[in-house]
ChimeraX commands (.cxc) that place a marker at each C-alpha (Angstrom):
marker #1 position -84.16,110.91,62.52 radius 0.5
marker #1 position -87.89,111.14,62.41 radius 0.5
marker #1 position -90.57,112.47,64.69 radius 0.5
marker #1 position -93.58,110.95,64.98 radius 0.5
marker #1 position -96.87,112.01,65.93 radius 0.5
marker #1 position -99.65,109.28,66.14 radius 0.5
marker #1 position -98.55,105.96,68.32 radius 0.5
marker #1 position -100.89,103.70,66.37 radius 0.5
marker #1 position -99.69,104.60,63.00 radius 0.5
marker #1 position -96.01,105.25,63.52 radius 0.5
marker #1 position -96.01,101.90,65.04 radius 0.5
marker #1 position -97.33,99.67,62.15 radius 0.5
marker #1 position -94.97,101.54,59.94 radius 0.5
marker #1 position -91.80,100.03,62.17 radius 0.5
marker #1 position -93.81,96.59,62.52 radius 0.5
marker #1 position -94.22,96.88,58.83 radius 0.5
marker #1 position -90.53,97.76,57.89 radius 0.5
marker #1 position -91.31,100.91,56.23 radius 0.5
marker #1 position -89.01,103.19,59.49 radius 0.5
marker #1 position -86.95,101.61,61.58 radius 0.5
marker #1 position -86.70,101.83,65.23 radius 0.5
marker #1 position -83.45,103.10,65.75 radius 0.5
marker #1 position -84.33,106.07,63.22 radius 0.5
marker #1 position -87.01,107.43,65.08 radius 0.5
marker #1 position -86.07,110.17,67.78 radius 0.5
marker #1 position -89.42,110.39,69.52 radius 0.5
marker #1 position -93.07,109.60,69.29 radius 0.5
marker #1 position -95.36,112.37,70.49 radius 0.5
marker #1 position -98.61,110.08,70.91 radius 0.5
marker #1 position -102.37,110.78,71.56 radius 0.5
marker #1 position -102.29,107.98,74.69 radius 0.5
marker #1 position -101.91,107.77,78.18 radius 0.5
marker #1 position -101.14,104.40,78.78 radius 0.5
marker #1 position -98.14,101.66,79.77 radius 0.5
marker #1 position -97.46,99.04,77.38 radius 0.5
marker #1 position -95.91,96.72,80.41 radius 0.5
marker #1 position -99.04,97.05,81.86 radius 0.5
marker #1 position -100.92,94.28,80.76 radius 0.5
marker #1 position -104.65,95.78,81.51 radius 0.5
marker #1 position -103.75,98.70,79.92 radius 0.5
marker #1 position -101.94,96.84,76.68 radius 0.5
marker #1 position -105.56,95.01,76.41 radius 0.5
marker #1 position -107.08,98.35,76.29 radius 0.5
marker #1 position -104.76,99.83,73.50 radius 0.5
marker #1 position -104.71,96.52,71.63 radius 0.5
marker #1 position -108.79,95.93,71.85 radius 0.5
marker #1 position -109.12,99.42,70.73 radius 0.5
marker #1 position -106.57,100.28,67.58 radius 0.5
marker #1 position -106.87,96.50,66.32 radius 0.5
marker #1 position -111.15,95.82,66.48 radius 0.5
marker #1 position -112.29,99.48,67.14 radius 0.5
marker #1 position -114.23,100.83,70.19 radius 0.5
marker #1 position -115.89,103.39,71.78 radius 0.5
marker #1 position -112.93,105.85,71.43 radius 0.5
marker #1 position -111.01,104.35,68.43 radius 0.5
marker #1 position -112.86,105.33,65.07 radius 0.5
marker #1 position -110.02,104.17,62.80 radius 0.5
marker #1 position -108.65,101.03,64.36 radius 0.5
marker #1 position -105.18,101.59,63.00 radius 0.5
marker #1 position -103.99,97.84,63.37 radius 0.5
marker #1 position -107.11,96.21,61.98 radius 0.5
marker #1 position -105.34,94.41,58.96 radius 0.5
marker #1 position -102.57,93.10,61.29 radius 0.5
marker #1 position -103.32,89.58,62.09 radius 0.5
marker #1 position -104.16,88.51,65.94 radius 0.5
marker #1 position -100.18,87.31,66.04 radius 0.5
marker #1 position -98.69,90.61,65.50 radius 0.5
marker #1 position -100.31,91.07,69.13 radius 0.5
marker #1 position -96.74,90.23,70.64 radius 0.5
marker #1 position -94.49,92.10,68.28 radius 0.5
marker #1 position -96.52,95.03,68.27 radius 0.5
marker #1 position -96.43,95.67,71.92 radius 0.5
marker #1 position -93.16,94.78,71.85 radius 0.5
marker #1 position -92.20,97.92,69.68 radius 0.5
marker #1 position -94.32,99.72,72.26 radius 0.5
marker #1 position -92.60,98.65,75.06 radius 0.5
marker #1 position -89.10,99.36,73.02 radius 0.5
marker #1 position -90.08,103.10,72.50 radius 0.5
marker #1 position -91.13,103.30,76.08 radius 0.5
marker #1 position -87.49,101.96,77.43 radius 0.5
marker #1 position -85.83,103.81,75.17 radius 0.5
marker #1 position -87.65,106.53,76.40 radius 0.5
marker #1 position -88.93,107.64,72.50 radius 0.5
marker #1 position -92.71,107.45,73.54 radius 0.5
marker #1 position -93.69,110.95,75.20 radius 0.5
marker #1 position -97.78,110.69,76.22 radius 0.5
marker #1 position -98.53,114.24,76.77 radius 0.5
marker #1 position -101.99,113.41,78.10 radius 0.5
marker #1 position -99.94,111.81,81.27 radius 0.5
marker #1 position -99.51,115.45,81.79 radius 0.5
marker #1 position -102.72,117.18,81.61 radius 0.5
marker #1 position -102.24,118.04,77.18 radius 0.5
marker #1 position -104.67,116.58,74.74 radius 0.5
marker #1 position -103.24,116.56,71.33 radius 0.5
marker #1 position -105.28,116.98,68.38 radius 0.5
marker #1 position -105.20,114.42,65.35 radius 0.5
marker #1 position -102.93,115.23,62.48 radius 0.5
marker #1 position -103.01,113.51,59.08 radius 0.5
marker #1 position -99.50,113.84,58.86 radius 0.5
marker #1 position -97.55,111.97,61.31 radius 0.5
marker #1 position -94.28,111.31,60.71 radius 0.5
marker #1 position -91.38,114.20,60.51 radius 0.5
marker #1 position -87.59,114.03,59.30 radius 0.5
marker #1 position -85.41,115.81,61.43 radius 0.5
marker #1 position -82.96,116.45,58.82 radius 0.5
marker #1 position -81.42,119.97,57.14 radius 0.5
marker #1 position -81.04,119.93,53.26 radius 0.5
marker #1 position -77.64,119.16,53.02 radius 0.5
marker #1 position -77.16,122.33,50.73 radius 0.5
marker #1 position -78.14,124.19,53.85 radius 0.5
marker #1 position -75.25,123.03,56.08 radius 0.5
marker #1 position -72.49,122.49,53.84 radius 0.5
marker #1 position -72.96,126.00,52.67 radius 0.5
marker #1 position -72.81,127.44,56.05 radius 0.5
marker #1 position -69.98,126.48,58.13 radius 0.5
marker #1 position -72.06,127.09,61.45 radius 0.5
marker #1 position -74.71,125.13,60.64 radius 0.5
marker #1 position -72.71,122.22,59.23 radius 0.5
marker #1 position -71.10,121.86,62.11 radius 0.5
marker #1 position -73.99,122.05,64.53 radius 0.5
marker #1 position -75.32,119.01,62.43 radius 0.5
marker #1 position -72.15,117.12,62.31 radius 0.5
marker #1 position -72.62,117.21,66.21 radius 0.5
marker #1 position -76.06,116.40,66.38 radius 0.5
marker #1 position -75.50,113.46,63.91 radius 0.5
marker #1 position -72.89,112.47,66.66 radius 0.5
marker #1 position -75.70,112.04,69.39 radius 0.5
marker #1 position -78.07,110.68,67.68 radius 0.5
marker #1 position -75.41,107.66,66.98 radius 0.5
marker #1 position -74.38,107.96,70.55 radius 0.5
marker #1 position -78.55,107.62,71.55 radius 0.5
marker #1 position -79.34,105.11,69.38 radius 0.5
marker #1 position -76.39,102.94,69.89 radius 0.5
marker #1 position -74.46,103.22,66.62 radius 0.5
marker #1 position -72.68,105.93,64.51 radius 0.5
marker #1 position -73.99,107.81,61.84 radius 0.5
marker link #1:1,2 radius 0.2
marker link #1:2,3 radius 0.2
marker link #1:3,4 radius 0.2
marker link #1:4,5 radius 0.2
marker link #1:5,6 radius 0.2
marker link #1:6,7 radius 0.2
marker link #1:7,8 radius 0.2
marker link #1:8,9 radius 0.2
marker link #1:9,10 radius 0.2
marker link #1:10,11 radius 0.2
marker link #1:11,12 radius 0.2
marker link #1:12,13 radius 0.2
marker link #1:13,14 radius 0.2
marker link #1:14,15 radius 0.2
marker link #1:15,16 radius 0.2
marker link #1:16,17 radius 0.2
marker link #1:17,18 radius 0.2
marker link #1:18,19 radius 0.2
marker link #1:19,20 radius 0.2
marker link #1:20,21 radius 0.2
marker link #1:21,22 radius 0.2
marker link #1:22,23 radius 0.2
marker link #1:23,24 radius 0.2
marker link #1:24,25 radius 0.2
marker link #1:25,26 radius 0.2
marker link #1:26,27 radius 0.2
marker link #1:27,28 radius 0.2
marker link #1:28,29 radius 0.2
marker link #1:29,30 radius 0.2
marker link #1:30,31 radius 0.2
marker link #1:31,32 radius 0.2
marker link #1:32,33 radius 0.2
marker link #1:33,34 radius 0.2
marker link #1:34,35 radius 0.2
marker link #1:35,36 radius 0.2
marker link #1:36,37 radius 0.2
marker link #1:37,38 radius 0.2
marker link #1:38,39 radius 0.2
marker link #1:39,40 radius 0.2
marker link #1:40,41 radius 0.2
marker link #1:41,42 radius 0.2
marker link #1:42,43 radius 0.2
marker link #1:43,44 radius 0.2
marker link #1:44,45 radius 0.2
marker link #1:45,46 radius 0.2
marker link #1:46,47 radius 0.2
marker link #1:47,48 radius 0.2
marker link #1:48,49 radius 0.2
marker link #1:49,50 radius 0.2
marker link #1:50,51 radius 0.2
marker link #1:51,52 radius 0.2
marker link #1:52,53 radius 0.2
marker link #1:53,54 radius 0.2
marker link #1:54,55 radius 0.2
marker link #1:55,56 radius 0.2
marker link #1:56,57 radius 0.2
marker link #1:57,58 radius 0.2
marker link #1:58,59 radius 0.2
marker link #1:59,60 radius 0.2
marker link #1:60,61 radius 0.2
marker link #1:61,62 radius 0.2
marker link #1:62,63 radius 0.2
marker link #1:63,64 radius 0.2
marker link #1:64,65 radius 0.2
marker link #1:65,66 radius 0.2
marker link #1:66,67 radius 0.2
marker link #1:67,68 radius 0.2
marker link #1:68,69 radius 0.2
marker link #1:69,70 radius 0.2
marker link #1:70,71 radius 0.2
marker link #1:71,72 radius 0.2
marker link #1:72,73 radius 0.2
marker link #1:73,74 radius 0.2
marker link #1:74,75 radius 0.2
marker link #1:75,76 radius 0.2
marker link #1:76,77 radius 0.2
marker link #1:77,78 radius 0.2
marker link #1:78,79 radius 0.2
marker link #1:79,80 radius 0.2
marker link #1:80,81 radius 0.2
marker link #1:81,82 radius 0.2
marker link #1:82,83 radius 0.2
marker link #1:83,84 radius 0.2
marker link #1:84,85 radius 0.2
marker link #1:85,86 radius 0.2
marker link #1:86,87 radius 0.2
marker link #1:87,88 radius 0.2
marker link #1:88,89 radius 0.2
marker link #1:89,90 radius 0.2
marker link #1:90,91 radius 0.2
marker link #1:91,92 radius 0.2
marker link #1:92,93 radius 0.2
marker link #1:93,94 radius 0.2
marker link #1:94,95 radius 0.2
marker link #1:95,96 radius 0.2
marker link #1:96,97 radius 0.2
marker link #1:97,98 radius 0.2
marker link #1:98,99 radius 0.2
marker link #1:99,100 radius 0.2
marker link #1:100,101 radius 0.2
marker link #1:101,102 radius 0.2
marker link #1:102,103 radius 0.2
marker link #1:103,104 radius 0.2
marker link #1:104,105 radius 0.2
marker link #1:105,106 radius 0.2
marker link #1:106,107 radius 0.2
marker link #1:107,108 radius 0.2
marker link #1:108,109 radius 0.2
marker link #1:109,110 radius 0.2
marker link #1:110,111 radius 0.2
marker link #1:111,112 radius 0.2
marker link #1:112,113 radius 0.2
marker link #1:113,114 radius 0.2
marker link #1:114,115 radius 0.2
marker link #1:115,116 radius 0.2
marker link #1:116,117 radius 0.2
marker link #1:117,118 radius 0.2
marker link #1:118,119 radius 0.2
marker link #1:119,120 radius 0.2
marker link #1:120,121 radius 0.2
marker link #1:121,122 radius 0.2
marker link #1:122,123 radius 0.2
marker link #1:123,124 radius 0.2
marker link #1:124,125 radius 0.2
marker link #1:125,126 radius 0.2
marker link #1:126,127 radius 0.2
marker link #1:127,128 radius 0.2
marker link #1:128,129 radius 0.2
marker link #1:129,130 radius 0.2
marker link #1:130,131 radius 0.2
marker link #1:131,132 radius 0.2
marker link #1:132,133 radius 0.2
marker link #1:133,134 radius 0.2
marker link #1:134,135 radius 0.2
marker link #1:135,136 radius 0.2
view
């Protein structure tokens, strides 16, 4: 399971195939905005594909005008799935980290050599199969 940490980046990288949706536990993300919205989607898709006034990296600038659709589409999957967490909705600014994606995963010398422990992620590995739909 992965955390991620930037919206516009951790996106491409599931548009792109490099992580795939149902591996991704949560995106902590930098916006404040609702990809069903289509004003807003403008906004966020103006600003992270051709740059603007508060984009200074536009993130999706190689992607081609017809990613438009799949793109939000991702967007709109994390937000129904409810993996897209927007701190700024609630007052929090976030700052800008270079890395941005983060396994959620113990070394498995770590829990098989402590009974506890490997049990604790034998459960968890059971949820996160039961969250994203399939088993682990």
């Amino acid at each position: 399971m992965k955390v991620g940490t930037s919206l516009s980046r951790c996106v491409v990288d599931i548009y792109e195939g490099r992580v795939k949706l149902e591996d991704v536990m949560v995106v902590v993300a930098r916006t404040n905005f609702d990809p069903e919205d289509d004003e807003q989607w403008s906004a966020i898709w103006q600003g992270y594909h051709h740059g603007g006034a508060w984009v200074n990296h536009p993130e999706w600038a190689h992607l081609g005008d017809e990613a438009e659709v799949d793109v939000r589409e991702i967007c709109i999957d994390l937000k129904r799935m409810g993996k897209l967490h927007q701190p700024r909705q609630f007052g929090a600014h976030l700052m800008r980290m270079n890395e941005y994606w983060y396994d959620v995963v113990l070394p498995s010398e770590v829990h098989n050599n402590n009974p506890v422990v490997k049990q604790a992620f034998e459960q968890y590995q059971i949820l996160a199969g039961l969250i994203n739909g399939h088993s682990v």
